[in-house]
C-alpha distance (Angstrom), angle and dihedral (degrees) to the residues before:
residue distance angle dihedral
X1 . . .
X2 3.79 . .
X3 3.44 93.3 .
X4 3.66 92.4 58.4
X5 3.42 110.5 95.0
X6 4.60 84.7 -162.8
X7 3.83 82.7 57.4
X8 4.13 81.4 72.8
X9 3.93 87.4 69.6
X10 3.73 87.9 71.4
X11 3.77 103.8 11.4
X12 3.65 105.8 126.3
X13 3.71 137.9 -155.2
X14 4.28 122.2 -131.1
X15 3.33 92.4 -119.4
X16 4.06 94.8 52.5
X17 4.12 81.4 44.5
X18 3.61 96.8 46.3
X19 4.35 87.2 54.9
X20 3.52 100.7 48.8
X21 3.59 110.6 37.6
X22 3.69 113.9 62.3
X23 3.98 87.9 52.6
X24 3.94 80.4 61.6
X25 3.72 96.4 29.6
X26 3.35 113.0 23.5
X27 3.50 133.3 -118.6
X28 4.19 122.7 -15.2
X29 3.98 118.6 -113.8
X30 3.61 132.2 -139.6
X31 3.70 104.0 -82.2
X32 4.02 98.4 -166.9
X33 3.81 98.7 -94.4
X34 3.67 95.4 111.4
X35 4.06 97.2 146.1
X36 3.49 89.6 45.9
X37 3.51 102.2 38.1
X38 3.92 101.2 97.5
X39 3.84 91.7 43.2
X40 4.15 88.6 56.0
X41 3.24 91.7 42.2
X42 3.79 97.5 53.2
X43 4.01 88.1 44.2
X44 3.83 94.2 53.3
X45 3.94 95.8 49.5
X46 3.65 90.8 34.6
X47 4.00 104.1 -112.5
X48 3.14 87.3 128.5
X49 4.11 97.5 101.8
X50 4.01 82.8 -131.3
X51 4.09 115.9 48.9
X52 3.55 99.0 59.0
X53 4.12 95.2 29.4
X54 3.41 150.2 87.4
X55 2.79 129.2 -69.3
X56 4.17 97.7 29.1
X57 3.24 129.2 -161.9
X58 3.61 129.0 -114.3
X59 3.56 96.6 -107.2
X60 4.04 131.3 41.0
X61 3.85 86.8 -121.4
X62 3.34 133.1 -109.3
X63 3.43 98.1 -46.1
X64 3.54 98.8 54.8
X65 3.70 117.6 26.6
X66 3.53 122.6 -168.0
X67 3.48 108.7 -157.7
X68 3.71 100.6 56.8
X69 4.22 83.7 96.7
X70 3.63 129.3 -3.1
X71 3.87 109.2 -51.9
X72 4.18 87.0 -150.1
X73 4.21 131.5 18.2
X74 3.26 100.2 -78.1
X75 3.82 102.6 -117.5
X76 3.46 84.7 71.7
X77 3.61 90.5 53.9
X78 3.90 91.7 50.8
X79 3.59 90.7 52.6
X80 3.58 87.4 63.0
X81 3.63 95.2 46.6
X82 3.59 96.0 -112.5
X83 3.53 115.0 138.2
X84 3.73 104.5 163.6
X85 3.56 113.2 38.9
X86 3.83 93.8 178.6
X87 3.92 84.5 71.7
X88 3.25 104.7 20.3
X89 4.01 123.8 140.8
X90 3.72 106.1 -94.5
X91 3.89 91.9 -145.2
X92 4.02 88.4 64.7
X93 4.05 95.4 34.6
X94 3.90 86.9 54.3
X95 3.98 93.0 51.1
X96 3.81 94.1 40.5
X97 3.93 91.4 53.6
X98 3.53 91.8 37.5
X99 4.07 88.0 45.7
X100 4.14 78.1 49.5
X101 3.55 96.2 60.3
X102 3.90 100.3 46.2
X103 3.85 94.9 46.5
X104 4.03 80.1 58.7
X105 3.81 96.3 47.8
X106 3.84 97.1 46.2
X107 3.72 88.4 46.3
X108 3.58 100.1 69.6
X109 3.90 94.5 14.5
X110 3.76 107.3 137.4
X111 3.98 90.3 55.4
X112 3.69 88.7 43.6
X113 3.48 94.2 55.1
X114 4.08 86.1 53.9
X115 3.76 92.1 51.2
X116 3.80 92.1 48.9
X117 3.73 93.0 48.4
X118 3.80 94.6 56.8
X119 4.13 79.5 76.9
X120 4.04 84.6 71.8
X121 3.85 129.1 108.3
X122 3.85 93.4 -103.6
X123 3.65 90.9 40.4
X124 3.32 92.2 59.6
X125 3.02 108.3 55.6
X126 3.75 98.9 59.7
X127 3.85 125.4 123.3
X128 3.63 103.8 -94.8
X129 3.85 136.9 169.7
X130 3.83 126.8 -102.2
X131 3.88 109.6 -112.1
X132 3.86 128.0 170.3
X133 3.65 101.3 -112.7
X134 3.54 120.8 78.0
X135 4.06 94.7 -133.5
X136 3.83 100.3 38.1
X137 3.81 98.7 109.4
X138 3.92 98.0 148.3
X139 3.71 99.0 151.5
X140 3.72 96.2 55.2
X141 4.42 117.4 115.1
X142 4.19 108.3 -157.1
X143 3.10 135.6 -105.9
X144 3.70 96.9 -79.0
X145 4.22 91.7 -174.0
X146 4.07 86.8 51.6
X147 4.17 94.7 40.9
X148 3.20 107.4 90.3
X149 3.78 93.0 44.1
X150 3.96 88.1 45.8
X151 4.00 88.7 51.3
X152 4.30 90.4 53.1
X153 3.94 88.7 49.8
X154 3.48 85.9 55.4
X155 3.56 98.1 48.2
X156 3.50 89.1 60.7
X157 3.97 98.6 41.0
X158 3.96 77.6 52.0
X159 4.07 90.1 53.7
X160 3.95 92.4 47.8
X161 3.68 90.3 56.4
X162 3.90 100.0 43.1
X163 3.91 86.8 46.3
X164 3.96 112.7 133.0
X165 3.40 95.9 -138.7
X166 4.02 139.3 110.4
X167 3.65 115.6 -121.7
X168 3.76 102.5 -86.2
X169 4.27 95.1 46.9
X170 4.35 75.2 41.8
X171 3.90 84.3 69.9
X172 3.60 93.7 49.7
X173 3.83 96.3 57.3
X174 3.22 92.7 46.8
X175 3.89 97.2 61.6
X176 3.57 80.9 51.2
X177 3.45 95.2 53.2
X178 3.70 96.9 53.0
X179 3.55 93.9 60.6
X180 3.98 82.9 58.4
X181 3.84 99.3 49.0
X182 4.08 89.6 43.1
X183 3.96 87.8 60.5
X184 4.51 87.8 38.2
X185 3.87 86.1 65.3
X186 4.04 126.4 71.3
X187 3.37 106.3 -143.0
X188 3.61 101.6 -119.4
X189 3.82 86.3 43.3
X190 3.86 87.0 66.8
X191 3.70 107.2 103.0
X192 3.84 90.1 39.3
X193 3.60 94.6 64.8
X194 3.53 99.2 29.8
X195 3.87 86.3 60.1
X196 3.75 93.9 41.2
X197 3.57 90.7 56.3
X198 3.75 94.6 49.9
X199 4.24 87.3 53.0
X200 3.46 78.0 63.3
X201 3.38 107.4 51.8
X202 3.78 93.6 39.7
X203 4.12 79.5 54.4
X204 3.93 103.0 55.3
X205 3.76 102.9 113.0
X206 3.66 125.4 -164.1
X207 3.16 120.9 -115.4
X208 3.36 97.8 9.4
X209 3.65 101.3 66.2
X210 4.00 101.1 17.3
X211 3.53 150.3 -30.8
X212 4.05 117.5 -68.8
X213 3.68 85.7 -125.0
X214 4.15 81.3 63.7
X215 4.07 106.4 33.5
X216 4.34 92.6 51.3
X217 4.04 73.9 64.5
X218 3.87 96.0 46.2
X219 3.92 97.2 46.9
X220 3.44 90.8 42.2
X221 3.61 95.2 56.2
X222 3.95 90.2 38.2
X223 3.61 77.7 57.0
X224 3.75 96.0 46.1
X225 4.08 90.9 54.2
X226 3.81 95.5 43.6
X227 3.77 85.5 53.4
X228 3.98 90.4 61.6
C-alpha cells in the first residue's frame, strides 16, 4: 500500500490514529512495548523536543518512515524536480514538504485563522457540548478579541513555510521572521494566541488536512511561532 501514492488519501499518521479511535473504540491496551513505551509516546504527540520541532529531521523516525511510498502526490514532487524520493536530497525534500504545508495553510487561511482562534480566552469559555474525544470542540466561535492577531501570526507561519530557501538560508528567514511575529502580537494578547495556535497544532489531522510528510512541517513551525 506504501507504494501507492492513492493510499495517501487515507494514509494516516499515529498521532491522528491515536485521537480518534478510542472515542470510537474505547480505550488502547498495553501492546508489549513497555521499555519503549514513554519514548513512542513522546514521539507520536511530539514531546519529544525533535518530531514536532525545528530543525526536523529528514525522516519521521523510526516509527514512521516516510519513504516507504511517496511522502506527497507525486505531481507535487515533479514540480520540485524530484523524481526519486527514496534518494532524494534531504535539503530539497525538506523545502518541498515544507513548501507542501504552507500552500495548504494559505489556501484556506481566513477560516483557519477562525478555527485556531477558538483556542483563545474568550473562546474558551463558550457553552459547548460534551463529546467523547478530547479535541472535538465543533461548537466553539474564536476568540474574536485575539483574531486578528491570530490571523497575522499565521501569515507569517504561512511565509516561513512558502520560503524559497534551503535549510541553512531557511534559518536566516526565520530570525527575520521573529522580529515580525514579536511586533504581530499585543502583549497582553500573548497567551491568547500562543494557546490558539497550539489548538491548532494539536488539531492538524493526517490525512485529512495533508500528508505527514507536510504537517511534521506545520506543527513544527506552529511550534516555532508559539516559541517567540
Amino acid at each position: 500500500f506504501d507504494q501507492r501514492e492513492s493510499y495517501l488519501g487515507f494514509k494516516s499518521d499515529f498521532y491522528t490514529n491515536v485521537m480518534d479511535i478510542p472515542p470510537q473504540y474505547g480505550p488502547g491496551y498495553d501492546g508489549g512495548f513497555e521499555k519503549k513505551r514513554e519514548e513512542y509516546q513522546a514521539m507520536i504527540i511530539g514531546q519529544d523536543d525533535t518530531s514536532w520541532n525545528l530543525p526536523l529531521t529528514h525522516d519521521a523516525g523510526p516509527l514512521e518512515p516516510l519513504f516507504y511510498g511517496p511522502p506527497l502526490p507525486l505531481c507535487a514532487l515533479d514540480a520540485a524536480g524530484i523524481s526519486d524520493y527514496r534518494a532524494s536530497d534531504p535539503a530539497a525534500m525538506a523545502k518541498t514538504c515544507r513548501q507542501a504545508a504552507g500552500w495548504k495553510l494559505a489556501s484556506n487561511g481566513v477560516n483557519v485563522a477562525r478555527f485556531a482562534a477558538r483556542g483563545g480566552s474568550k473562546g474558551a469559555k463558550n457553552p459547548r457540548k460534551t463529546f467523547q474525544a478530547p479535541l472535538a470542540d465543533p461548537y466553539a466561535d474564536p476568540d474574536d478579541s485575539a483574531l486578528p492577531m491570530v490571523e497575522k501570526s499565521l501569515q507569517i507561519v504561512c511565509e516561513a513555510l512558502l520560503d524559497d530557501g534551503d535549510d541553512a538560508n531557511h534559518d536566516s528567514t526565520l530570525s527575520v521572521l521573529e522580529n515580525e511575529l514579536s511586533s504581530a502580537v499585543d502583549a497582553g494578547a500573548r497567551a491568547d494566541v500562543m494557546n490558539s495556535l497550539a489548538y491548532l497544532r494539536d488539531r492538524v489531522g493526517v490525512p485529512r488536512d495533508m500528508p505527514l510528510a507536510a504537517a511534521r512541517h506545520l506543527r513544527a513551525h506552529l511550534n516555532w511561532a508559539i516559541d517567540v
